[in-house]
C-alpha positions as CSV (number, residue, x, y, z in Angstrom):
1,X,19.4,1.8,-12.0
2,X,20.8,2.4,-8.8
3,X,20.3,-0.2,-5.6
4,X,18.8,2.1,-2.8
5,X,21.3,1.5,0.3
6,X,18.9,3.3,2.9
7,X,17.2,1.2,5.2
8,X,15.2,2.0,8.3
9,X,17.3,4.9,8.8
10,X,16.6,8.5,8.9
11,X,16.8,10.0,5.3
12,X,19.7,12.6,5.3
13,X,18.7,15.8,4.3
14,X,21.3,15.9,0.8
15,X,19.0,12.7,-0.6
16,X,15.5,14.3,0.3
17,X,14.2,16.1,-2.7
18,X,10.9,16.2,-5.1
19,X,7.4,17.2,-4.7
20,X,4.3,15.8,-2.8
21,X,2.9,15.6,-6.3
22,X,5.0,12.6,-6.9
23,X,3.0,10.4,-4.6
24,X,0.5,10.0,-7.0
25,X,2.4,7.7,-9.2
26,X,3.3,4.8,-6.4
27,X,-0.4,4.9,-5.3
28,X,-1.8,5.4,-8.4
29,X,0.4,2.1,-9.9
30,X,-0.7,0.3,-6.9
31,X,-4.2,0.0,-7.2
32,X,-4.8,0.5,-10.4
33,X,-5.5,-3.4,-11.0
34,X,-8.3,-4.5,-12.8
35,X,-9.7,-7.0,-9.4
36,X,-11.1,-3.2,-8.7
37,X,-13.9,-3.6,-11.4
38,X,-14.3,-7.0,-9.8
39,X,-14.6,-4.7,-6.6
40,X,-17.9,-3.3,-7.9
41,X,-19.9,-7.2,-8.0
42,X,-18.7,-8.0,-4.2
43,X,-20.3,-3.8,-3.4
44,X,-23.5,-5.2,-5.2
45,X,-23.4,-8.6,-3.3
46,X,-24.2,-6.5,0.0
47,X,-27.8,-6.6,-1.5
48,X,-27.9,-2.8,-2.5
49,X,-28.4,-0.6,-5.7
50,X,-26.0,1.1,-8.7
51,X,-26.2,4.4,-7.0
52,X,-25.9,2.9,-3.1
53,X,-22.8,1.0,-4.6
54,X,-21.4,4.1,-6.5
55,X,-22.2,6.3,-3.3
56,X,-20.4,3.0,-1.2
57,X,-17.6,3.4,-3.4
58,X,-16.5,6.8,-3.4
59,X,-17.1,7.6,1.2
60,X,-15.1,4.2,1.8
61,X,-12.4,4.5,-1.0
62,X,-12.0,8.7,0.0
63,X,-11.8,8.1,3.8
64,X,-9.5,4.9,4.0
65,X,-6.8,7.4,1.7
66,X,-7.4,10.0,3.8
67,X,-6.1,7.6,6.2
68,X,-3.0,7.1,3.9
69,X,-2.8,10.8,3.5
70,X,-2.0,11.6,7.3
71,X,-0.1,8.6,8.0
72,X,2.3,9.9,4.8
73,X,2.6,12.9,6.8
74,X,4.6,10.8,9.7
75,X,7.8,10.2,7.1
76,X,7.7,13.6,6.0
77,X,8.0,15.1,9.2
78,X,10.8,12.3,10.7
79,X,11.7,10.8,6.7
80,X,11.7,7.4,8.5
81,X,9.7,4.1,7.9
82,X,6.3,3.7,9.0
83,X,7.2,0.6,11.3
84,X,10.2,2.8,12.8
85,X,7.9,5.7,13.1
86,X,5.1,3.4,15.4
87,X,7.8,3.0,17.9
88,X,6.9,6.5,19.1
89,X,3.4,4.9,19.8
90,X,4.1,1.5,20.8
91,X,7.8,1.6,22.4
92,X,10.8,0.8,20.6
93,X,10.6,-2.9,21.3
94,X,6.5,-2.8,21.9
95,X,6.8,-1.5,18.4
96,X,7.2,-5.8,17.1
97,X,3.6,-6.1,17.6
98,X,2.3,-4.4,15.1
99,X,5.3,-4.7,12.5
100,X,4.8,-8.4,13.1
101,X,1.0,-8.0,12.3
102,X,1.8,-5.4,9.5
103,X,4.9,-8.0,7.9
104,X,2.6,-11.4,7.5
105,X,-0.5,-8.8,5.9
106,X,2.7,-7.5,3.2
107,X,3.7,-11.2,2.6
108,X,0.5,-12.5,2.3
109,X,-0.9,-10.0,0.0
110,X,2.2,-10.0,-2.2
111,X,1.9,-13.4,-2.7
112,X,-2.3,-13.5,-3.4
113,X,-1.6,-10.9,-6.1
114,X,1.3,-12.4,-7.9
115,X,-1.0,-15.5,-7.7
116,X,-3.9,-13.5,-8.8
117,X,-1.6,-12.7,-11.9
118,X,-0.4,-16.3,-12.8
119,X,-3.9,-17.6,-12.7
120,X,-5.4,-14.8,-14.8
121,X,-2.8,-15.6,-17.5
122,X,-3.6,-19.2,-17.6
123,X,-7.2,-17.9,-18.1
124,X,-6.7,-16.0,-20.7
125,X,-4.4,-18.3,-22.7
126,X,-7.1,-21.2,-22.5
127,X,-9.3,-18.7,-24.6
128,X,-7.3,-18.0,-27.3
129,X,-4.7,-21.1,-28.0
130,X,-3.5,-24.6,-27.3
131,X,-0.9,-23.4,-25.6
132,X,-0.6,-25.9,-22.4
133,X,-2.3,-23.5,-18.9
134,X,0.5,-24.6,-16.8
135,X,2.6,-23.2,-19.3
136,X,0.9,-20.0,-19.7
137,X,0.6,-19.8,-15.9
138,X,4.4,-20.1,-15.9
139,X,5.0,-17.6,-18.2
140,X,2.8,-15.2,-16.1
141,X,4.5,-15.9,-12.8
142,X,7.5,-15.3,-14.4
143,X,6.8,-11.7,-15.5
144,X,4.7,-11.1,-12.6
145,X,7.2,-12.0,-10.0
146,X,10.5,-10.9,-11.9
147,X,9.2,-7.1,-12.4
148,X,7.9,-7.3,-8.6
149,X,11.1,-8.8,-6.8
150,X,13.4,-6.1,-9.5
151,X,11.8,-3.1,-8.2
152,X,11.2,-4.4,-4.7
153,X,15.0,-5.7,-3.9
154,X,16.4,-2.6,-6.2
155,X,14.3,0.5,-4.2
156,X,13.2,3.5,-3.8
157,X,14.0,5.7,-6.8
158,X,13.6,2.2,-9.2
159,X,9.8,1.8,-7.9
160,X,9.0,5.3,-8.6
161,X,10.1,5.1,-12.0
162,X,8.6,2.0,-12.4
163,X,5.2,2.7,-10.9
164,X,5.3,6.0,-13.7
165,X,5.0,3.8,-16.7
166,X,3.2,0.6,-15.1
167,X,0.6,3.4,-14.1
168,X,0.8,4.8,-17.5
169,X,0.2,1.6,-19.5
170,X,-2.4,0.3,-17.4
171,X,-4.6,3.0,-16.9
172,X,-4.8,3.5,-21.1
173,X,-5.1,-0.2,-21.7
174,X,-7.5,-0.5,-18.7
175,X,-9.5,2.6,-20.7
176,X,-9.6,1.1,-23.5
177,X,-11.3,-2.5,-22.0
178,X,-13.8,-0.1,-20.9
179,X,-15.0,1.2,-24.6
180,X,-14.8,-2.7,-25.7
181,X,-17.2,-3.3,-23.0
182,X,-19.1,-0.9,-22.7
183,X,-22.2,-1.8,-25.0
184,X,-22.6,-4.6,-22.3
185,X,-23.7,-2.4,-20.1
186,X,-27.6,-2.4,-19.6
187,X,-28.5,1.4,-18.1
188,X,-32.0,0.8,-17.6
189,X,-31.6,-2.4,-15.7
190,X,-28.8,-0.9,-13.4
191,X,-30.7,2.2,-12.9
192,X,-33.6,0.5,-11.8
193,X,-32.3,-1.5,-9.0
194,X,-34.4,-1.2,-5.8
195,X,-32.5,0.2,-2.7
196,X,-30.8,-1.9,-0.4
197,X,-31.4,-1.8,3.8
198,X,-29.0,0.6,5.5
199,X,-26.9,-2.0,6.9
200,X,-26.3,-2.9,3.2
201,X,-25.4,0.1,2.3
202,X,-23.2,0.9,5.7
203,X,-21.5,-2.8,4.7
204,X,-20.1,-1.6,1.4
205,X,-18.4,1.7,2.9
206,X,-16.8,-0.7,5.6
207,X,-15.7,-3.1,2.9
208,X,-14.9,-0.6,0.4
209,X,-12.7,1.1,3.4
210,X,-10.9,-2.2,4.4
211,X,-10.3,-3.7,0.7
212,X,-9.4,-0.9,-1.2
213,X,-7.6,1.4,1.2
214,X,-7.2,0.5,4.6
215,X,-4.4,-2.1,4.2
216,X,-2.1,0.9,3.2
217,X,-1.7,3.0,6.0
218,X,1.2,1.0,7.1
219,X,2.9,2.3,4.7
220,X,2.5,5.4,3.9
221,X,5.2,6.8,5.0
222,X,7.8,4.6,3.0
223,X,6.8,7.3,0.3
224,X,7.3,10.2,1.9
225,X,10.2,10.1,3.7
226,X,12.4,11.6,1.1
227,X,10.6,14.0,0.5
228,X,11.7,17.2,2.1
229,X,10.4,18.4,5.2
230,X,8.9,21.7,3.4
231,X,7.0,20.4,1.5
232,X,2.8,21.2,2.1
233,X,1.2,19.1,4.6
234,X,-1.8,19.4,2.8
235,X,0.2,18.7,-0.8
236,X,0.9,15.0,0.9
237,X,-2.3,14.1,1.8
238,X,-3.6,15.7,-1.0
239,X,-1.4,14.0,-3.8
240,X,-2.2,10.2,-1.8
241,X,-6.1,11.0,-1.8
242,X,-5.9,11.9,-5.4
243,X,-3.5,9.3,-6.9
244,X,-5.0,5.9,-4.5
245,X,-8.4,6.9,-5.1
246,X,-9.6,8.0,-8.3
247,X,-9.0,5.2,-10.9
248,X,-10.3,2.6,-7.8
249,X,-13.7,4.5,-7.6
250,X,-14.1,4.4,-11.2
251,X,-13.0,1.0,-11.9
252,X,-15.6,-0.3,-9.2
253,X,-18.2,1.8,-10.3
254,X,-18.2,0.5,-14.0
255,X,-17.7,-3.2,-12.5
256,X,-20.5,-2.6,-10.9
257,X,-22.6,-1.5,-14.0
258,X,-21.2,-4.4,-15.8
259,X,-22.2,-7.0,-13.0
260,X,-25.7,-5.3,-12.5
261,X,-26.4,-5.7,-16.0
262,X,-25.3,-9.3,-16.3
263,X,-26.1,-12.0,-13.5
264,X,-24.2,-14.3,-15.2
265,X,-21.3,-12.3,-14.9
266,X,-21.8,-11.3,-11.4
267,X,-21.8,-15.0,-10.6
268,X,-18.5,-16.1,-12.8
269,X,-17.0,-12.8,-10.9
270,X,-17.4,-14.2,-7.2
271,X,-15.3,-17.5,-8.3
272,X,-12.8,-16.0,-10.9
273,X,-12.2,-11.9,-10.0
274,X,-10.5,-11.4,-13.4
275,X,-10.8,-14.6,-14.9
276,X,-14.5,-13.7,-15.3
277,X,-14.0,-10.7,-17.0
278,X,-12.7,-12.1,-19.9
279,X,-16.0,-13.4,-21.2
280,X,-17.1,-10.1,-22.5
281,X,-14.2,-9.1,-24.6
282,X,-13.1,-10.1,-28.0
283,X,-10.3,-12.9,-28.4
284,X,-8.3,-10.3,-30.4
285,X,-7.7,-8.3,-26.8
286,X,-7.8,-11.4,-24.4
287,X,-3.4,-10.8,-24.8
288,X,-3.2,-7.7,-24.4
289,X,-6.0,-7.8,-21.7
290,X,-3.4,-10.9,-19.8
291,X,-0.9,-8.1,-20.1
292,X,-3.1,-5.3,-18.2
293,X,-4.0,-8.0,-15.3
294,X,-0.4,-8.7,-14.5
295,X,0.8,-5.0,-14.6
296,X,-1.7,-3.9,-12.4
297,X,-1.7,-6.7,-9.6
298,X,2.0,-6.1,-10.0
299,X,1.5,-2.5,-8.7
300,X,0.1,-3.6,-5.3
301,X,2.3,-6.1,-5.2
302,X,5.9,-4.3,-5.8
303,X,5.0,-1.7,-2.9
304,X,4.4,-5.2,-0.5
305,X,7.4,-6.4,-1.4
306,X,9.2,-3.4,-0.4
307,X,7.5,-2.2,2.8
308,X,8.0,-5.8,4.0
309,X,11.6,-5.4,3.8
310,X,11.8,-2.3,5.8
311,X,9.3,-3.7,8.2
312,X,11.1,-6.7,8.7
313,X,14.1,-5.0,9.3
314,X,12.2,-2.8,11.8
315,X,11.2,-5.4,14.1
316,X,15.0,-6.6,14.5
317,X,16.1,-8.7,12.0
318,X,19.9,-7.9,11.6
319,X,20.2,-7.7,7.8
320,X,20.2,-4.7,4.6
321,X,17.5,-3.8,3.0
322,X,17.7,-5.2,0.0
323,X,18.5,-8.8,1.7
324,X,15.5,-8.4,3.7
325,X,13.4,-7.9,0.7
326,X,15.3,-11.0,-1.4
327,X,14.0,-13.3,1.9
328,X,10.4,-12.2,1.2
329,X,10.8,-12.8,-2.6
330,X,11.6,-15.8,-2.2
331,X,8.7,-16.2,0.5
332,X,6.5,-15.3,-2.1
333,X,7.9,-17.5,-4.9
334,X,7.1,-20.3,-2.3
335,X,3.8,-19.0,-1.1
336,X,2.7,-19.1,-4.9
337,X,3.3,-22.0,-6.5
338,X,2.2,-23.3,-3.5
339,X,-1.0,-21.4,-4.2
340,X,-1.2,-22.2,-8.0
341,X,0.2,-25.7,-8.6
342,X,-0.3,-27.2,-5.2
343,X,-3.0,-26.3,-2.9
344,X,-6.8,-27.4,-3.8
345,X,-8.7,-25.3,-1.2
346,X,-6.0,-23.2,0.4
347,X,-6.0,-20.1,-1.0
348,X,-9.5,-18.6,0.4
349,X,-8.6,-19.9,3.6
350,X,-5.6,-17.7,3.6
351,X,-7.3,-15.0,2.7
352,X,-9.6,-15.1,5.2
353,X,-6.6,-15.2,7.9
354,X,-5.5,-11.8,6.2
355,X,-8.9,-10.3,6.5
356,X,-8.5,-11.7,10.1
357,X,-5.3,-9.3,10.4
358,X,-7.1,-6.8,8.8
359,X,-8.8,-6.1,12.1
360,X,-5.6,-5.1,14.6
361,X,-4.1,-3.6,11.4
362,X,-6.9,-1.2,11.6
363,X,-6.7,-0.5,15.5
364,X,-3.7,0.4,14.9
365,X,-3.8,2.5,11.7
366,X,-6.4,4.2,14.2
367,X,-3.9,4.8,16.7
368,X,-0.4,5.6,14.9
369,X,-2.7,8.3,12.5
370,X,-4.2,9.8,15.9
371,X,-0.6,10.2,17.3
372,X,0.3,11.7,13.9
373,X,-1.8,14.7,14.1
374,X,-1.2,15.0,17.8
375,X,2.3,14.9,17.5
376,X,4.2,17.8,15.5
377,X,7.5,16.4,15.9
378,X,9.6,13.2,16.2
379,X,13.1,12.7,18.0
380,X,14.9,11.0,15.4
381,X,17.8,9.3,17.8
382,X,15.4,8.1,20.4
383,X,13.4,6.2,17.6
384,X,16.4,3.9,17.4
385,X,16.8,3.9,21.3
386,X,15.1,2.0,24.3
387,X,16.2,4.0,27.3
388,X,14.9,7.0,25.1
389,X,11.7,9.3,25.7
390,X,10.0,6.6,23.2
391,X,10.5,3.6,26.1
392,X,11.2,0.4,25.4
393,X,7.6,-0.6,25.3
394,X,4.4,1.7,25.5
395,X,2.0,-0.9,27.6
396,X,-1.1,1.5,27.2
397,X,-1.0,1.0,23.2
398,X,-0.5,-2.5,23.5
399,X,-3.8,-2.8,25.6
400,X,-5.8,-0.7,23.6
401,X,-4.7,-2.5,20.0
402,X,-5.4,-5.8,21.7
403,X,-9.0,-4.3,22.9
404,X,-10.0,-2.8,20.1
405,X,-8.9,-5.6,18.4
406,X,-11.2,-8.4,20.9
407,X,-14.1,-6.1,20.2
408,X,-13.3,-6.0,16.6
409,X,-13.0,-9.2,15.6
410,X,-16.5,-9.6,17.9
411,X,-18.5,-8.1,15.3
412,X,-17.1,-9.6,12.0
413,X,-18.2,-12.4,10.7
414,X,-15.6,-14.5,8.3
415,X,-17.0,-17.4,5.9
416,X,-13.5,-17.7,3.9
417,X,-12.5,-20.9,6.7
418,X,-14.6,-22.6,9.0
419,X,-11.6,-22.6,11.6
420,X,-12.6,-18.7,11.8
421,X,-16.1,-19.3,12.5
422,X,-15.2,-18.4,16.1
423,X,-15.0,-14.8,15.1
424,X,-18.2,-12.7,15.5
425,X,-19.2,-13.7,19.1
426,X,-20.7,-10.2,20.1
427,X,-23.2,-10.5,17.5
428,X,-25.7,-11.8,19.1
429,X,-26.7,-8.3,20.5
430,X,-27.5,-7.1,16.9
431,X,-29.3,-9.7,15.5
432,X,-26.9,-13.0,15.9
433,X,-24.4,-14.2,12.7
434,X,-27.1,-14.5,11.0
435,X,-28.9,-11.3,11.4
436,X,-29.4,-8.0,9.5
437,X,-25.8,-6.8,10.7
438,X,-23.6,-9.9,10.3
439,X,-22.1,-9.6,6.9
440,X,-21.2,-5.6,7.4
441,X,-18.2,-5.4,9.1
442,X,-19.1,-3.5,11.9
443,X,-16.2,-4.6,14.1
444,X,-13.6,-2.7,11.5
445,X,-15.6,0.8,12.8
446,X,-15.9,-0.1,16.0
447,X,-12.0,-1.0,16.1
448,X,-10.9,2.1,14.4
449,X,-13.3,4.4,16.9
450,X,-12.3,2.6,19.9
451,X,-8.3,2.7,19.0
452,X,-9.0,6.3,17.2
453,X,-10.2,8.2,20.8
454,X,-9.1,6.0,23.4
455,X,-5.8,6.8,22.0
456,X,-6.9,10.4,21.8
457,X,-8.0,10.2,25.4
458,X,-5.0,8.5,27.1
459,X,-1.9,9.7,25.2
460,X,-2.7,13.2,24.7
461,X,-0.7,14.5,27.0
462,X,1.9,12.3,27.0
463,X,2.7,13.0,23.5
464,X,2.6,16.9,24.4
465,X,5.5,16.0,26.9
466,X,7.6,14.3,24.7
């Protein structure tokens, strides 16, 4: 296995080769992890039914990829990096905003995942031996973190190869949880679960949009850009759509069944995401189900790893790609233990500092996929240049990420850290923090509209001249 030498450079046209039907395996590996069936309690915790949560599922998951889809289209058309590819938006050096924003939301979910899959082990092992749980846990973080940081630091052609038979395994073991489970499901009861209110139901889509899919678009195009420029626009977007999408909707639709049919499971579930789904399976499968958790939060996690690295590179830090990558491993080595071993009441604070990010990242996955379909072409020299037709920094963008971003984070609400309880301080024209609107995310829509066609609006024909 070769060590990929690209970095945030072009893609010469002698490496570029295979077919957009080869997206489906990165995207597929990455979120094929079991926290989806977890997923399908937090849809039901916005108060509504089976089939609001189902319906929830499949509009949020199908137009956050879509998402995906066109920004994938960006490294087909240039075969650059996403980050390098927002400089036509943002300015070659205004470009460090959002690959700042776009770096710490990589790190910080590479590190919750491999986390994710050290804790799940120690679960599991405390189930079915005497074997000490920091010893289990240490054996998890160890396969969790070594298969991540090999792929990551090795590249391109490594992670696609790897994300073919992680995918693989997963998604038949994963299949196979399901027919153990599946007498636990209690039709009658789901099926008769009263409608929730339409803010309910509009809350899922947002979070459904924003947890599943959202936090990929700055990405996208580390995928595509080998393949050739030929290739079907609509094969791209496509191929993402198809390969992101379908095993999430299904894993969150059957966690929801599971979690409408048990309230004691629904409950365990919002304090241990895969911990809790242990409890229905035999002890016979609790190994092989240990396996399955860490090959699927390894997925996600791999593609972090990687997209950090170019994205760190891409907001001017002077090293290769596969040093930049080693500096983020070892990040995340830090960031978990620190997480597992160390912290009592740390981790859901930090997660509720990346759902913080989560709004500007989606301002500006608003923006660089509106400049995407406006623009049919990139130059690839003046992507590396500041005197270039690209400027040095793009001053409109910057203002509209930072509105959309003030109004965003007006209308969220975020109970993960009460040093964030200054977010949400527009509600109080739809009913107040505490009202009917609080917990559904509106400031994610109104963040993507306003970045979506102010960008539209203002850039239009600047991008026609360029």
């Amino acid at each position: 296995m070769n060590l990929e030498l690209n970095g945030t450079n072009v893609i010469d046209e002698s490496e570029r080769g295979g077919k957009a039907s080869s997206l489906f395996w990165p995207w597929c590996g990455a979120n094929v992890s079991l926290l989806a069936l977890s997923y399908g309690s937090f849809f039901l915790g916005f108060g509504i039914s089976f089939w609001q949560a189902t319906t929830a599922a499949i509009i949020g998951t199908v137009l956050s990829f879509s998402l995906v889809g066109v920004s994938s289209l960006a490294g087909k058309k240039s075969n650059a990096p996403t980050m390098v590819l927002s400089r036509a938006t943002f300015g070659v050096r205004g470009s460090v905003i959002p690959g700042a924003l776009s770096y710490l939301i990589f790190v910080g979910w590479e590190t919750v995942l491999v986390s994710l899959a050290t804790l799940a082990t120690g679960t599991v092992f405390i189930r079915i031996s005497d074997v000490d749980r920091d010893v289990a846990m240490v054996a998890g973080f160890a396969v969790a973190a070594g298969i991540t940081v090999f792929a990551g630091v090795l590249g391109f052609s490594v992670i696609m190869r790897i994300q073919k038979y992680l995918t693989t395994i997963t998604i038949a073991m994963t299949l196979v949880y399901i027919l153990l489970t599946i007498d636990e499901v209690n039709w009658s009861a789901i099926s008769g679960m009263p409608s929730g209110t339409t803010q309910g139901f509009i809350g899922a889509i947002i979070f459904g949009a924003t947890g599943i899919g959202l936090g990929w678009v700055n990405s996208a195009a580390d995928y595509s850009r080998y393949l050739p420029r030929s290739v079907s626009s609509k094969a791209v977007i496509g191929w993402t759509i198809f390969g992101a999408s379908t095993v999430p909707i299904i894993l969150v639709i059957y966690g929801a069944a599971l979690s409408g049919s048990s309230k004691d499971l629904s409950e365990a579930i919002a304090g241990d995401p895969i911990g809790a789904l242990t409890t229905i399976l035999p002890t016979w499968y609790l190994i092989v189900f240990a396996l399955v958790a860490i090959l699927g939060l390894v997925g996600g996690a791999i593609l972090n790893l990687y997209s950090s690295g170019l994205t760190l590179i891409s907001i001017g830090v002077p090293v290769k790609r596969h040093t930049a990558a080693s500096i983020d491993a070892l990040i995340m080595f830090m960031g978990a233990i620190y997480f597992v071993w160390i912290a009592d009441d740390f981790f859901y604070p930090f997660q509720g500092f990346l759902i913080t990010l989560g709004v500007p990242i989606a301002a500006w996955s608003a923006i660089f996929v509106t400049d995407v379909l406006l623009r049919k072409s990139y130059d690839e020299k003046d992507l590396y240049r500041k005197d270039g037709r690209y400027g040095s920094w793009n001053f409109t963008s910057v203002g509209l990420l930072t509105f959309a971003t003030v109004v965003g984070w007006g209308f969220v609400t975020n109970g993960f850290a009460s040093w964030l309880s200054w977010q949400g301080y527009f509600l109080g024209v739809i009913g107040g923090k505490e009202g009917e609107w609080a917990y559904s995310n509106l400031g994610v829509f109104f963040a993507l509209v306003i970045a979506a066609f102010g960008y539209f609006l203002i850039a239009r024909k600047n991008v026609a001249r360029q």
